[in-house]
N, C-alpha and C positions, 0 to 999 in steps of 0.2 A: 364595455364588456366587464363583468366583476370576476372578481379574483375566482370564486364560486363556480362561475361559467367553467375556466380554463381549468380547474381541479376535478370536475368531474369522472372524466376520463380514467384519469390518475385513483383516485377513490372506490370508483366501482370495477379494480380491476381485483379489490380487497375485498368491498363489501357483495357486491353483485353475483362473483366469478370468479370461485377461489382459482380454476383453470390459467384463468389471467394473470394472474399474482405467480403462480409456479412459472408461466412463462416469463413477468419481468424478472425471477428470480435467473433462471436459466440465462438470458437476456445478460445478467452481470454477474453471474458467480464466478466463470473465471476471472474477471479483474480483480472483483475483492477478493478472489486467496491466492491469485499470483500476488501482490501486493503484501497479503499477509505472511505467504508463503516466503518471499525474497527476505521478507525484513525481520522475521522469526526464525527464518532457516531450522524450520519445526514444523513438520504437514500435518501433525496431528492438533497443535497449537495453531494451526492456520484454521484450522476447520475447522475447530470452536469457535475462534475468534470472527469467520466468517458465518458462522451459525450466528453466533451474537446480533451479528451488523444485521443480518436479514431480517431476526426478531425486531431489531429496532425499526428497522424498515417498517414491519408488518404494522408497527403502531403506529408512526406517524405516518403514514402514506394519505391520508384522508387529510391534512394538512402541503401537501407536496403537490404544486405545481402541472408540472410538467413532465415528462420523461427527460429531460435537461436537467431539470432541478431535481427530477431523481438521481442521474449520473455523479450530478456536483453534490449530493448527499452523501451519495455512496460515499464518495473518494472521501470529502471531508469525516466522514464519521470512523471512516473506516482510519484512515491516517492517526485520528485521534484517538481512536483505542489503541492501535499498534505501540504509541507514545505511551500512553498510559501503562499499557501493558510491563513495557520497557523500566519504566520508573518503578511500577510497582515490585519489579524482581530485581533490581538494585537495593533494594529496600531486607528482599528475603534470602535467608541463606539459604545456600544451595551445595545440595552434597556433591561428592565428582562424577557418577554417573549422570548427572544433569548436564555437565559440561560437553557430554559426548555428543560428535557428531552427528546429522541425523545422515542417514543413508542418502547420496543424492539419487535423481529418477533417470532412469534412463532419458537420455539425449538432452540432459542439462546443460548445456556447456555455454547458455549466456548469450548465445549468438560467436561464439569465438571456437576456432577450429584448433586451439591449446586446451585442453581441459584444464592442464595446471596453472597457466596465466589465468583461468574462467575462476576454478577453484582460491587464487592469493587474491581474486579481486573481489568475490562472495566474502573471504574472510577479510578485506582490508574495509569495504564499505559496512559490512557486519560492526565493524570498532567503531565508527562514525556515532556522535551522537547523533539522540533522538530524531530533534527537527531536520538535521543534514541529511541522513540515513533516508526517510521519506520523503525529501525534496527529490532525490536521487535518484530513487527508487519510480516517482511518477515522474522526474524528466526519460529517464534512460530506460528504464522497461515499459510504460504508460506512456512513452512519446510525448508527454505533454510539454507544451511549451511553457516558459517562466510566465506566463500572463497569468494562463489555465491553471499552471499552482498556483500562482496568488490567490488565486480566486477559491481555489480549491482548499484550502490552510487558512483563508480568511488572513494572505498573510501580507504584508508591504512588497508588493515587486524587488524592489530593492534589496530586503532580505532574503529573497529568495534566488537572488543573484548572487548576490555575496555568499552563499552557501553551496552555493553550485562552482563557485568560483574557488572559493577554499578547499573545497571539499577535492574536486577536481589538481589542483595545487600538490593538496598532504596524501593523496592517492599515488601521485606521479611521485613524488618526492619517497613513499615507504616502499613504493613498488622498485625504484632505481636502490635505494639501500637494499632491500630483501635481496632480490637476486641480479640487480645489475640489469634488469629492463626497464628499458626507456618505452612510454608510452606518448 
């Protein structure tokens, strides 16, 4: 069977049927701006950045596989703007209304019935660098398991443990200094 064959599908859901393409859109918009959304902690900065990802989508889709190797697109492309994004505004100064909180949404609380433990953990993994911050963010919100990042980051298993591991470690460790909870 050629590559050809199994892209089909995939292709004329863009070229054939724009209908098709709004529904694989529909199909994963909320993962890529929860994703963008957790790691930006910015909805209006989520939804560019997830505008972006889709544009990018819309072009290469005629090169894309599968609806699998759509999913592992998403996440990988989408992870990698997020990072980018991040570096890019290290880079730019920033006046102090930029610093300000964004509003959170109603019934945010992370899965956790403390909004204020939801709230010190948004802002403890928010300080996490870049590649920890998204490993993080697709184990513990995206369920994914360390394989499915690696795959998903293009990145060694093992790094992706180690950052899960650390990461989890200087969480536990700022969360017991900040206010004396143990997780």
């Amino acid at each position: 069977m050629s590559t050809q064959g199994i892209a089909a599908p995939i292709s004329e859901a863009m070229t054939d049927d724009p209908e098709r393409f709004e529904e694989l859109v529909r199909e994963h918009q909320a993962m890529v701006f929860s994703m963008a959304c957790r790691y930006l902690r910015n909805r209006a900065l989520a939804e560019e950045i997830a505008q972006d990802v889709f544009l990018q989508l819309y072009r290469k889709l005629p090169t894309l596989e599968s609806s699998e190797h759509v999913l592992h697109w998403l996440r990988w492309v989408t992870a990698h703007r997020l990072i980018d994004h991040s570096r890019h505004e290290k880079r730019r100064p920033q006046s102090p209304l930029e610093d300000a909180p964004e509003p959170a949404a109603a019934g945010d609380s992370m899965g956790s019935a403390d909004p204020l433990l939801a709230s010190m953990l948004r802002d403890l993994v928010a300080e996490l660098p870049e590649n920890a911050r998204v490993v993080m963010i697709l184990r513990y919100q995206e369920d994914l398991d360390p394989m499915d990042i690696a795959r998903a980051l293009d990145m060694p298993i093992a790094t992706v443990k180690s950052h899960l591991q650390r990461s989890l470690a200087l969480l536990r460790d700022k969360l017991t200094r900040k206010k004396g909870v143990g997780i």
